[in-house]
Residue frames as qw, qx, qy, qz and C-alpha x, y, z in Angstrom:
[[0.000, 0.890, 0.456, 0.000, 0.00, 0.00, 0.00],
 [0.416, 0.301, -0.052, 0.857, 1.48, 3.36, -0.90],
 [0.200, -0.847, -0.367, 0.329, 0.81, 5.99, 2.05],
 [0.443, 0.553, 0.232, 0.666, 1.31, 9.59, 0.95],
 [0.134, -0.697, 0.192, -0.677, 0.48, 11.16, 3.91],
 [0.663, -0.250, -0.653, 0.269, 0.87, 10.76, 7.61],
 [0.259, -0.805, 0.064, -0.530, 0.46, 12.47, 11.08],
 [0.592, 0.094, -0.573, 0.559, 3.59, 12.31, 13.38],
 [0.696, -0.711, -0.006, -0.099, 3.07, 12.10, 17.17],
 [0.445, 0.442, -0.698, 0.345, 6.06, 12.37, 19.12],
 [0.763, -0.558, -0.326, 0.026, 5.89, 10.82, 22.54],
 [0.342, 0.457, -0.383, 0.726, 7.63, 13.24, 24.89],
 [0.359, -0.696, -0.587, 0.204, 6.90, 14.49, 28.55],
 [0.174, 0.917, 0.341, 0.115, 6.35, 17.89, 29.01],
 [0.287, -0.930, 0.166, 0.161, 9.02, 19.15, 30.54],
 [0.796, 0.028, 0.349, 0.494, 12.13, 17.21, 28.25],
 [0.071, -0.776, 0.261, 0.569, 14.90, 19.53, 26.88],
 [0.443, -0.118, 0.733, 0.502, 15.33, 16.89, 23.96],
 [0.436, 0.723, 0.522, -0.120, 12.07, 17.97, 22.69],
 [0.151, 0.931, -0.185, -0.275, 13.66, 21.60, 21.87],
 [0.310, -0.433, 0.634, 0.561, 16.91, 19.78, 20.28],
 [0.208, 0.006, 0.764, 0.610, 15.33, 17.82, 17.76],
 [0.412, 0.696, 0.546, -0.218, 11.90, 19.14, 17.29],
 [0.361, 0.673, -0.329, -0.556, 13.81, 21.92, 14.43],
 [0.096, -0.206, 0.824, 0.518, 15.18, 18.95, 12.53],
 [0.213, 0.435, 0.870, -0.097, 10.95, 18.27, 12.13],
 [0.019, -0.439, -0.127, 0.889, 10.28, 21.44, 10.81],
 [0.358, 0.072, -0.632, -0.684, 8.41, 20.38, 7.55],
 [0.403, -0.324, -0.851, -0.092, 6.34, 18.30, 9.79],
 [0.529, -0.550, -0.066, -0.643, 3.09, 19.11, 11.40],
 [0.324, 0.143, -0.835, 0.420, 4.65, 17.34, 14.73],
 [0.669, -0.492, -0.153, -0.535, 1.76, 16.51, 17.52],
 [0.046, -0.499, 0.734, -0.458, 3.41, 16.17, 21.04],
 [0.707, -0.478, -0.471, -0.222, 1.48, 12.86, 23.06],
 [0.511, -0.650, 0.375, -0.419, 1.89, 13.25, 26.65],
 [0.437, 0.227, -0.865, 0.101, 3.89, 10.12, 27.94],
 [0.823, -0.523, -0.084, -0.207, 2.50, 8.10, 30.28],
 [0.114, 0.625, -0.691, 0.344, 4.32, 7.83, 33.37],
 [0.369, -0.066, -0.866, 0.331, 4.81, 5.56, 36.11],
 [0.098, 0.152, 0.550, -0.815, 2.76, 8.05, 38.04],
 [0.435, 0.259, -0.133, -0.852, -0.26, 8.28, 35.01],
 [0.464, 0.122, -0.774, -0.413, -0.80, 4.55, 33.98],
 [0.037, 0.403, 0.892, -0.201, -3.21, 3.66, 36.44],
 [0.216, 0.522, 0.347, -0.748, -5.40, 6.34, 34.74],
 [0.343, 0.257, -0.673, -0.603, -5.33, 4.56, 31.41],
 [0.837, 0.052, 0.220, -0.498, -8.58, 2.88, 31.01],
 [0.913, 0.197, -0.345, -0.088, -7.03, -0.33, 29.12],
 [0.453, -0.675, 0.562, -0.151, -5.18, -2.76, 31.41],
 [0.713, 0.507, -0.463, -0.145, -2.49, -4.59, 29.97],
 [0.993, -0.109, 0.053, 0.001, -0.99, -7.93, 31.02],
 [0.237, 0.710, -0.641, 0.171, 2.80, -7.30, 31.75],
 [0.912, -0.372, -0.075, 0.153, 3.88, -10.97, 32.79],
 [0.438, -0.711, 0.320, 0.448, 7.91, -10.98, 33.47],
 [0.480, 0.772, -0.342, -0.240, 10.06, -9.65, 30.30],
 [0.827, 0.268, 0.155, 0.470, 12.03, -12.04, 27.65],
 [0.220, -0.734, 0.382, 0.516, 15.70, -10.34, 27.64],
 [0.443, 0.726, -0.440, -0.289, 17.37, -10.29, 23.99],
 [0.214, 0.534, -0.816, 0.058, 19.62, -12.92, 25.73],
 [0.745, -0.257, -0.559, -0.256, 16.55, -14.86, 26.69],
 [0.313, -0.128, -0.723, 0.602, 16.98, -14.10, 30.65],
 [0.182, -0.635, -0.586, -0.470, 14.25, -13.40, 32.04],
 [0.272, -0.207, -0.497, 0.798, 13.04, -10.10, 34.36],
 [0.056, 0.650, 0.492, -0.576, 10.59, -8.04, 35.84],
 [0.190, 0.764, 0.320, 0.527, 9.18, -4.89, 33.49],
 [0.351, -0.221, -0.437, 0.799, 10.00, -1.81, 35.25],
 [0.205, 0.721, 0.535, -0.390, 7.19, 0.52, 35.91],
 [0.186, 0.544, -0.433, -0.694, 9.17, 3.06, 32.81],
 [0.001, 0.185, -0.849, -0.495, 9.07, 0.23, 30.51],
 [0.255, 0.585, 0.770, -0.006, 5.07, -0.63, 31.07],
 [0.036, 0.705, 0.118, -0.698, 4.86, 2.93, 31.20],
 [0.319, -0.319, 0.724, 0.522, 6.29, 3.30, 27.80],
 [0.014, 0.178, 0.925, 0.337, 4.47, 0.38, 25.94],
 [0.172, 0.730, 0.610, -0.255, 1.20, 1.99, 27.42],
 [0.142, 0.620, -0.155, -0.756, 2.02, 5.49, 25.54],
 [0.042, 0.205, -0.675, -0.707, 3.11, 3.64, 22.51],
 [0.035, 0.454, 0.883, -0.112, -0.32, 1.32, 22.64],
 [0.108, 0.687, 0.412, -0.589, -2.44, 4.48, 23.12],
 [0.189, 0.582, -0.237, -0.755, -1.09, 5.91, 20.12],
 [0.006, -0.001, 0.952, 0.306, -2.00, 2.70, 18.07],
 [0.159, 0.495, 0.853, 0.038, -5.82, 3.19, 18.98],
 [0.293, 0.762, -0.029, -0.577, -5.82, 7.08, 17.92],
 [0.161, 0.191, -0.659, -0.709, -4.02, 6.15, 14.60],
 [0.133, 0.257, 0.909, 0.301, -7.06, 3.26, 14.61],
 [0.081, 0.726, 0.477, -0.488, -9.65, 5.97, 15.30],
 [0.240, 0.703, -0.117, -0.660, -8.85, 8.72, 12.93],
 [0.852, 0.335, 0.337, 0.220, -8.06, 5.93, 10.10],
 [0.326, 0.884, -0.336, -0.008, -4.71, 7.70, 9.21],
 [0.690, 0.366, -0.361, 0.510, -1.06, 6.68, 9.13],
 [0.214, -0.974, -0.004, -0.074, 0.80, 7.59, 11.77],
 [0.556, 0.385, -0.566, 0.472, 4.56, 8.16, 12.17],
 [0.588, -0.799, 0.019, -0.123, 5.16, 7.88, 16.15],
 [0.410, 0.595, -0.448, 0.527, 8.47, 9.10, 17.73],
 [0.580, -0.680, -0.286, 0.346, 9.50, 8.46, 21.17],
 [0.148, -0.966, -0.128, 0.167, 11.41, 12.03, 22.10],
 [0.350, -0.699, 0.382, 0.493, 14.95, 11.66, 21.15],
 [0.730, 0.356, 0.521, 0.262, 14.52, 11.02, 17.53],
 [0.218, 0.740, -0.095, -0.629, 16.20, 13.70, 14.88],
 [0.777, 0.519, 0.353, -0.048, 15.08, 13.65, 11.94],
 [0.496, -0.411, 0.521, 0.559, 18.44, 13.32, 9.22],
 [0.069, -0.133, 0.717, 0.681, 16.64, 13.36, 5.92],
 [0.434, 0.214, 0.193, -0.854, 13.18, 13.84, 4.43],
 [0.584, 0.237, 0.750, -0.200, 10.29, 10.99, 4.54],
 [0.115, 0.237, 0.775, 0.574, 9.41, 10.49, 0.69],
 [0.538, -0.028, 0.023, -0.842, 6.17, 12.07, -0.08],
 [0.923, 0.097, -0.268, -0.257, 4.78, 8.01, -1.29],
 [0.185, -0.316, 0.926, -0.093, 6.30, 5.04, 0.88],
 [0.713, -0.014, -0.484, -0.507, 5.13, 1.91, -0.63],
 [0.312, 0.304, -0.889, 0.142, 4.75, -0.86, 2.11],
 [0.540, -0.436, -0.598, -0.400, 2.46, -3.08, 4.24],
 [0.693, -0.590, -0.380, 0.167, 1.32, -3.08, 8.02],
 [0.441, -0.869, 0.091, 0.204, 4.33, -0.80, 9.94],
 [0.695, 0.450, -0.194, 0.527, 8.18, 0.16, 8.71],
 [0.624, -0.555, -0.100, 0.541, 10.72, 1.21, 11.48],
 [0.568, 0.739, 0.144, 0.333, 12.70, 4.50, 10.33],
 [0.324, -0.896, 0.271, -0.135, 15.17, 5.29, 12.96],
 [0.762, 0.052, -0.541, 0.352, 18.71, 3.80, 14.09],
 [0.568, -0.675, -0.270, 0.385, 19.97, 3.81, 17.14],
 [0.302, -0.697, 0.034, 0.650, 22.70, 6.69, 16.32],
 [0.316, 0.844, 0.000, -0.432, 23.71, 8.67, 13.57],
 [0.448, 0.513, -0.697, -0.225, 25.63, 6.67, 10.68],
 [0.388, -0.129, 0.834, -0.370, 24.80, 3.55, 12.68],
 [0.399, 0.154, -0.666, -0.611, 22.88, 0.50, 10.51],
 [0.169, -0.149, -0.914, 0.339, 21.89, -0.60, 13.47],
 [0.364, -0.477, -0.413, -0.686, 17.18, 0.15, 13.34],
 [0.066, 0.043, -0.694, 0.716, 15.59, 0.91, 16.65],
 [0.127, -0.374, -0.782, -0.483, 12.65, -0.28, 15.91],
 [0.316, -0.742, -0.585, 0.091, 10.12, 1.62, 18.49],
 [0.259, -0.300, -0.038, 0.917, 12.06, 5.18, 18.16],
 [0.409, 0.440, -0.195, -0.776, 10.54, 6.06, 14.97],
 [0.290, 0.080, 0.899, 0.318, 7.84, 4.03, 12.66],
 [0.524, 0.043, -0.313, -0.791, 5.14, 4.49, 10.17],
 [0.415, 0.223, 0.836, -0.283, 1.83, 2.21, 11.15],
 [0.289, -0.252, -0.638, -0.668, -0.60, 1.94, 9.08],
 [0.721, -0.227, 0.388, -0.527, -4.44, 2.25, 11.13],
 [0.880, -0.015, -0.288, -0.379, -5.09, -1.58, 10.41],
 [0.598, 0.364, -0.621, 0.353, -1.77, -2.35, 11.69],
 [0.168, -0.331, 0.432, -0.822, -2.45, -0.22, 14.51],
 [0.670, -0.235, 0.166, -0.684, -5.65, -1.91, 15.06],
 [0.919, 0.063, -0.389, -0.003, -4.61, -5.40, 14.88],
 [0.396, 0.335, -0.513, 0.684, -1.72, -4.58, 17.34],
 [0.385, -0.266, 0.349, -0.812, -4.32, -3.03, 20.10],
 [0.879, -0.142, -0.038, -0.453, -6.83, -5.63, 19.79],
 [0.800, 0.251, -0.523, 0.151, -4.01, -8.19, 20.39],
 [0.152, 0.187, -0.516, 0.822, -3.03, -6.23, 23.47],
 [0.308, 0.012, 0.476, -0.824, -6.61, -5.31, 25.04],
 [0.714, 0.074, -0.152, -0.680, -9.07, -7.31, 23.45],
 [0.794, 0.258, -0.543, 0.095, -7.29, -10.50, 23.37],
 [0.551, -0.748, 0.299, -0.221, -5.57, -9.73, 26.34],
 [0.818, 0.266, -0.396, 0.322, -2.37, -11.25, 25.22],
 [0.604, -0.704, -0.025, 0.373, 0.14, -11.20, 28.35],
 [0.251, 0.877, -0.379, 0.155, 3.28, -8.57, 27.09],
 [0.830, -0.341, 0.211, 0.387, 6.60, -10.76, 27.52],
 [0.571, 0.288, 0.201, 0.742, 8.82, -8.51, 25.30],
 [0.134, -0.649, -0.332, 0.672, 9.40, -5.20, 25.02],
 [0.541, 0.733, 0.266, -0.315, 7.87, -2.54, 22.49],
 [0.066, 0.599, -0.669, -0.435, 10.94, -2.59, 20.45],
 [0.204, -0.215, 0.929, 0.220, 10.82, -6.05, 20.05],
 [0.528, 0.547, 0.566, -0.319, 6.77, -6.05, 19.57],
 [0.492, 0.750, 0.074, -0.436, 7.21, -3.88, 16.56],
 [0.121, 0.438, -0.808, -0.376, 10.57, -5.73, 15.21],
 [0.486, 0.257, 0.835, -0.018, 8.54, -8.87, 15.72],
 [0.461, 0.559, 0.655, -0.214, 5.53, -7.32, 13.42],
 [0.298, 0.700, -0.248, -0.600, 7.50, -5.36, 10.84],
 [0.809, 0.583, -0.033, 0.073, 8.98, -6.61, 7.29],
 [0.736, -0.460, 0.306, 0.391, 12.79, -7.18, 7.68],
 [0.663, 0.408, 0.490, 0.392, 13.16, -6.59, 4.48],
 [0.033, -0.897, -0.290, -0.332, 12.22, -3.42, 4.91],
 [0.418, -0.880, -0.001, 0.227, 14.88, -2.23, 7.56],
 [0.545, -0.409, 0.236, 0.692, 17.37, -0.14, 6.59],
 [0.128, 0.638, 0.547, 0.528, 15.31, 1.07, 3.31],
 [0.295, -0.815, -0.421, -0.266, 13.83, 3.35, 5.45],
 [0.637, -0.402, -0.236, 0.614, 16.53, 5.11, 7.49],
 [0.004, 0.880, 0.292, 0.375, 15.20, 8.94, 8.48],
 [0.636, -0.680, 0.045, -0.363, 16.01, 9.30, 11.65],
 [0.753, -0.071, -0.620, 0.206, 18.13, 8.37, 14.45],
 [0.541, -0.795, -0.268, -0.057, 18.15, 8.95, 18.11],
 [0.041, 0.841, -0.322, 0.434, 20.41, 11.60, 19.72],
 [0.376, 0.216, -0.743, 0.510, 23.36, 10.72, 22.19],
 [0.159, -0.062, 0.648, -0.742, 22.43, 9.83, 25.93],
 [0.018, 0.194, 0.972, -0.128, 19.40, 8.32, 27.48],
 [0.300, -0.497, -0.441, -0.685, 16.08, 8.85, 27.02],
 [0.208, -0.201, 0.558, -0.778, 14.16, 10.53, 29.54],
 [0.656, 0.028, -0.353, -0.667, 11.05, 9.11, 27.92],
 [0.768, 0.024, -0.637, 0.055, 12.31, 5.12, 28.63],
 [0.523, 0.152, -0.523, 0.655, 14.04, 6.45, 31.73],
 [0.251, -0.757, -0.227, -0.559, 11.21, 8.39, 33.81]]
């Protein structure tokens, strides 16, 4: 499917100085800020999500920390506005600058990652920066709150799990700015 247009959310909290670094590199974009859920805000999110204990990369297993449900609940929320307004959406988590300008027409199904972890890096961070499609978006929520699937991974890995491999590194806009996110890190 060729999308031609999209509406980028970044996920930031209000008070983040990274916002002001890379929000100029976004300047051709109509950039909508979501509020992050924090540890302190995600028992005021009406959908309650099944965190059992997280799969590490290295297959050891541990707790979620209250940032990392946090997190997955922002990124989740913004999956059931893209399914609501039936648009595209690009969603950024806060430390993403943008390095080069999104085609006008990307041709691809269901979600495409478009960040790396650093700048000349080939290495895709798959839950910095992606394009969803709404159907994607809605198949992804209803898997999470309707379904009530338990969450053993984190949201990186949800969205590497549900992208096109093929597709990474095609798609390299973006990549996230030295040092830690406050966003992951509340």
């Amino acid at each position: 499917m060729i999308i031609d247009d999209f509406k980028v959310w970044m996920i930031c909290l209000g008070n983040d100085p990274r916002r002001d670094i890379v929000l100029p590199s976004w300047s051709g974009y109509d950039v909508n800020c979501f509020e992050a859920i924090t540890p302190d805000t995600r028992h005021l999110v009406k959908e309650k999500l099944d965190f059992g204990d997280k799969v590490r990369h290295d297959y050891t297993i541990k707790p979620f920390s209250e940032a990392e449900k946090s997190l997955f609940t922002s990124h989740l929320l913004l999956w059931k506005k893209c399914c609501q307004l039936k648009e595209p959406f690009l969603i950024l988590e806060e430390d993403v600058m943008l390095e080069k300008p999104i085609p006008n027409s990307l041709d691809f199904q269901g979600l495409i990652p478009i960040a790396n972890r650093s700048k000349g890096s080939k290495i895709v961070t798959p839950a910095a920066g992606y394009i969803i499609q709404p159907m994607h978006a809605k198949k992804m929520y209803e898997y999470f709150v309707v379904r009530k699937h338990k969450i053993t991974y984190n949201v990186d890995h949800v969205i590497e799990s549900r992208s096109d491999q093929h597709e990474w590194g095609r798609h390299a806009y973006a990549y996230q700015i030295e040092g830690e996110s406050s966003v992951a890190h509340f």
